[in-house]
C-alpha positions in Angstrom: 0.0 0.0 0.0 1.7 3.4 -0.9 2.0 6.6 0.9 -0.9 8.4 -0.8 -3.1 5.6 0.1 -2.2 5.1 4.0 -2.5 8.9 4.1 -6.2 8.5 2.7 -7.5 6.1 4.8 -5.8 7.6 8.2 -7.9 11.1 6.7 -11.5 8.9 6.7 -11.0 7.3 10.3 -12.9 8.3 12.8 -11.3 9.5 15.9 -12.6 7.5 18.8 -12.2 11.6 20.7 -14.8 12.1 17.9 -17.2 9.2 19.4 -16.8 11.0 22.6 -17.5 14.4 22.1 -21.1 13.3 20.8 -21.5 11.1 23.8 -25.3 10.7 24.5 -26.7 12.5 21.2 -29.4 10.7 18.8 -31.0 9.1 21.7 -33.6 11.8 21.8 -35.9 11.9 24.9 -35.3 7.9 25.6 -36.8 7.1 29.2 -36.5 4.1 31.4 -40.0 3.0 29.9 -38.1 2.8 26.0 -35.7 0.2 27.7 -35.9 -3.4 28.4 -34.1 -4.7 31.6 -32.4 -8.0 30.6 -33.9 -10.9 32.5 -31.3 -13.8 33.1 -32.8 -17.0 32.3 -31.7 -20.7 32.9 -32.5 -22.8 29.3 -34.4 -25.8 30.1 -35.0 -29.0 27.2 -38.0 -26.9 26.3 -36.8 -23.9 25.8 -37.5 -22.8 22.4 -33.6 -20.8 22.2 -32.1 -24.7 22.3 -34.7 -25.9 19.6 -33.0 -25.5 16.1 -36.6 -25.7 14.4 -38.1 -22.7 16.5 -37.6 -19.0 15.6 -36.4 -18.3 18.9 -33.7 -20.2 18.3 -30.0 -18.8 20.0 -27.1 -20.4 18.0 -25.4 -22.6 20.7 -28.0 -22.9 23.0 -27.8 -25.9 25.4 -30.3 -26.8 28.2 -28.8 -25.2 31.5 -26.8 -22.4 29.9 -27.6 -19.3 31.2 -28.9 -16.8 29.0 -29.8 -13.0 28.2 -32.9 -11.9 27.3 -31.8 -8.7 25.6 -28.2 -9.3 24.1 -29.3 -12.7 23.5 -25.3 -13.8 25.4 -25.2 -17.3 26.5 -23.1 -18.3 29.6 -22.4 -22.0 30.6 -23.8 -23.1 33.5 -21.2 -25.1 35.0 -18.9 -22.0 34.9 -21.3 -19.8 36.1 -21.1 -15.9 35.4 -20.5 -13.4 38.8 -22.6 -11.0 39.5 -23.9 -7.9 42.2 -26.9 -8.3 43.8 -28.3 -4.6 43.9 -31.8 -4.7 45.3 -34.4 -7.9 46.0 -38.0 -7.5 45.7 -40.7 -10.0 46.5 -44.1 -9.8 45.0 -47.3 -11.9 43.9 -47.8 -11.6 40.5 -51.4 -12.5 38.9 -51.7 -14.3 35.6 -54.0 -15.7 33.3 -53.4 -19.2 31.3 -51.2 -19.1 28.3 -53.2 -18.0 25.7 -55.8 -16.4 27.3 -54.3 -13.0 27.6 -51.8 -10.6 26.3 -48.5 -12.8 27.8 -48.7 -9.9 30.7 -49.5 -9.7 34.4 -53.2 -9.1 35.3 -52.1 -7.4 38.1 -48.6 -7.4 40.8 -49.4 -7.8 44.5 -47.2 -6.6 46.8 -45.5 -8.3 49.3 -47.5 -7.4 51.6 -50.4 -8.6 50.1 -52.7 -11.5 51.6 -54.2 -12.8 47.9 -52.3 -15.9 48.4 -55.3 -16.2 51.1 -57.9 -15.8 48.4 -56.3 -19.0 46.5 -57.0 -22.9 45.7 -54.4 -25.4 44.9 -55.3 -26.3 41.3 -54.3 -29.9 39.8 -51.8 -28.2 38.1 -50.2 -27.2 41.3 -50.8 -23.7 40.1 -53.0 -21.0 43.4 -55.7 -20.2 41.9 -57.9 -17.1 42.1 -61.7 -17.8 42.1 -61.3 -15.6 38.7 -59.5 -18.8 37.5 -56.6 -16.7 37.0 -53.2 -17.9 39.1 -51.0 -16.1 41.4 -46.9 -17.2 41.4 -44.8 -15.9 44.3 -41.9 -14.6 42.7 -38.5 -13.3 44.1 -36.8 -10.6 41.9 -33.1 -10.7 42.0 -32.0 -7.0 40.8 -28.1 -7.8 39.5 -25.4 -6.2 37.7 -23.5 -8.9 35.6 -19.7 -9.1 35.6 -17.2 -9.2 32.8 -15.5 -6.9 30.0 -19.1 -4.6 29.9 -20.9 -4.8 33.2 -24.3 -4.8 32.9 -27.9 -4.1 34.8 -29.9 -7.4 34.8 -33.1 -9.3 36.6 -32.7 -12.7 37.6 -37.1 -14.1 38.7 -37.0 -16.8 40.6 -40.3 -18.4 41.5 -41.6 -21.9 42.6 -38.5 -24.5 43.6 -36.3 -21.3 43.0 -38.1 -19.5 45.9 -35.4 -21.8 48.3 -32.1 -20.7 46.6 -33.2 -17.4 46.6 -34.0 -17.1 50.6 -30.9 -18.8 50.6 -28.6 -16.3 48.9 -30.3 -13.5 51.0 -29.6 -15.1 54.1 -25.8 -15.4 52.9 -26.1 -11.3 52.2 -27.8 -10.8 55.7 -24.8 -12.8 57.3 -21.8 -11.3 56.1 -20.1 -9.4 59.1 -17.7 -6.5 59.0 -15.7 -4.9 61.2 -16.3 -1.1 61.4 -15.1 1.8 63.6 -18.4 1.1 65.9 -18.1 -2.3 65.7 -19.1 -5.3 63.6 -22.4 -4.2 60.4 -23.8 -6.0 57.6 -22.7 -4.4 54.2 -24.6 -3.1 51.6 -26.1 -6.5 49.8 -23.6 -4.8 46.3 -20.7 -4.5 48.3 -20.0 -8.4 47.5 -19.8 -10.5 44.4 -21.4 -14.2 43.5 -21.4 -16.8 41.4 -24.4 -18.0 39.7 -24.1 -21.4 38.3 -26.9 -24.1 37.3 -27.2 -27.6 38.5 -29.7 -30.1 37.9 -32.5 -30.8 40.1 -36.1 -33.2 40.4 -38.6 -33.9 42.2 -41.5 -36.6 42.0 -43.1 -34.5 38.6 -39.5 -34.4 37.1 -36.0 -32.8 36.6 -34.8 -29.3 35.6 -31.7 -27.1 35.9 -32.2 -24.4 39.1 -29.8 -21.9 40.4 -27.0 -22.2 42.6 -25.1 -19.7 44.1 -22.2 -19.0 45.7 -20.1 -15.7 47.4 -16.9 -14.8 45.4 -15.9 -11.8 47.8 -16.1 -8.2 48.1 -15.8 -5.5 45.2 -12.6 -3.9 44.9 -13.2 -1.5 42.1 -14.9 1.7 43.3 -16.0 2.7 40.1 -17.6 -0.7 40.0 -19.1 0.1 43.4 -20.6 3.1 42.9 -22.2 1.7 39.8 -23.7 -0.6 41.8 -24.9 1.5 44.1 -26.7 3.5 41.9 -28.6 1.1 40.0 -29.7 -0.2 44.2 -30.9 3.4 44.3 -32.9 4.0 40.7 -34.7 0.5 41.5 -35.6 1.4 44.7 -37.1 4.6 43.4 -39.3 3.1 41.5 -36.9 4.6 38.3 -36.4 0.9 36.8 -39.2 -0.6 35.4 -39.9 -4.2 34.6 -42.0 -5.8 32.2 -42.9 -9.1 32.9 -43.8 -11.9 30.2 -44.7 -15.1 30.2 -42.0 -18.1 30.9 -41.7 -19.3 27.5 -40.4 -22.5 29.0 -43.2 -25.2 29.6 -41.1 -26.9 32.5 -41.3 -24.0 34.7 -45.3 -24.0 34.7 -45.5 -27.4 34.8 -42.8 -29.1 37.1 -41.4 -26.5 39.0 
């Protein structure tokens, strides 16, 4: 390549200075409600990202990987990926059967609520409302995942999950520290874990669930303050979520 050339093509790059100086502009008047908040998802053997024929279909997709539901990333589930548990909300969240509605909540009890009261034990092992819609307890896991771009994501866990997750908040309310005024119990994103899957059953069959595990505290501060703030903006109210319907069968049905 000559001179004249070289010179050229340095004159048409962009200048990643250039990149920055814009930093922010085209995105208009984008709020929180123009933005999806990743869920984190364990694939099951019905999952239709693992099923070649389906048009959900990931590339690579494997029952028990882990996987995104915005950047459509897949992690493997023995590996596990780390992440910072920001904020933990528990509610009741009303459905009607697949099908019969928009693939949306009816409505989102708080945790406070006593509907749970107002419920039967279906055959399908689903509580159900006299309205014959169903109620599922679900604990939502607000995270920032680790690696080269950390990211905000929601990790639902409901049914059979519902044990891990008071498990993992009992290893957040047990962590001691040793402070000028004696020993505390650190912000729940002052520590990272590891979130692998493992295969579990019951009597109604077998499916990959969560484990988890504590890695240690954060030692980046830019990290931490990241952190921090995404704890704040959810417990604001500033962070939406939109929940849909499981599009795996198995988590209706066995677990």
């Amino acid at each position: 390549m000559n001179e004249e050339v070289v010179k050229k093509e340095e004159a048409g790059a962009l200048s990643t200075n250039l990149f920055e100086a814009d930093a922010g502009k085209g995105l208009g008047e984008l709020g929180q409600d123009d933005l999806a908040l990743p869920f984190l998802k364990i694939l099951g053997q019905l999952s239709p990202e693992v099923n070649k024929r389906d048009g959900k279909y990931v590339e690579g997709a494997e029952p028990g990987m882990i996987y995104n539901s915005v950047t459509s990333e897949l992690f493997d589930g023995t590996k596990g990926l780390n992440v910072i548990p920001c904020h933990y909300k528990l509610e009741y969240i009303e459905w009607r059967d697949r099908g019969e509605g928009p693939g949306a909540p009816v409505q989102i009890h708080p945790s406070s609520s006593d509907i749970l009261s107002q419920t039967t034990r279906g055959a399908d092992y689903k509580d159900r409302l006299p309205s014959g819609n169903y109620i599922e307890k679900t604990a939502s896991h607000f995270v920032i995942t680790l690696g080269d771009a950390p990211s905000t994501a929601l990790i639902s866990m409901k049914s059979t999950q519902l044990k891990i997750s008071r498990k993992w908040n009992t290893m957040m309310a047990q962590i001691q520290l040793k402070g000028t005024n004696g020993l505390y119990n650190p912000a729940s994103f002052s520590h990272i874990y590891n979130l692998k899957t493992v295969q579990q059953s019951n009597d109604k069959g077998t499916w990959f669930g969560w484990e988890v595990s504590k890695v240690g505290p954060i030692q980046d501060a830019a990290l931490y303050q990241k952190a921090k703030s995404f704890s704040e903006s959810v417990s604001t109210g500033d962070v939406k979520v939109k929940h849909g319907e499981t599009s795996d069968k198995t988590d209706k049905s066995i677990i």
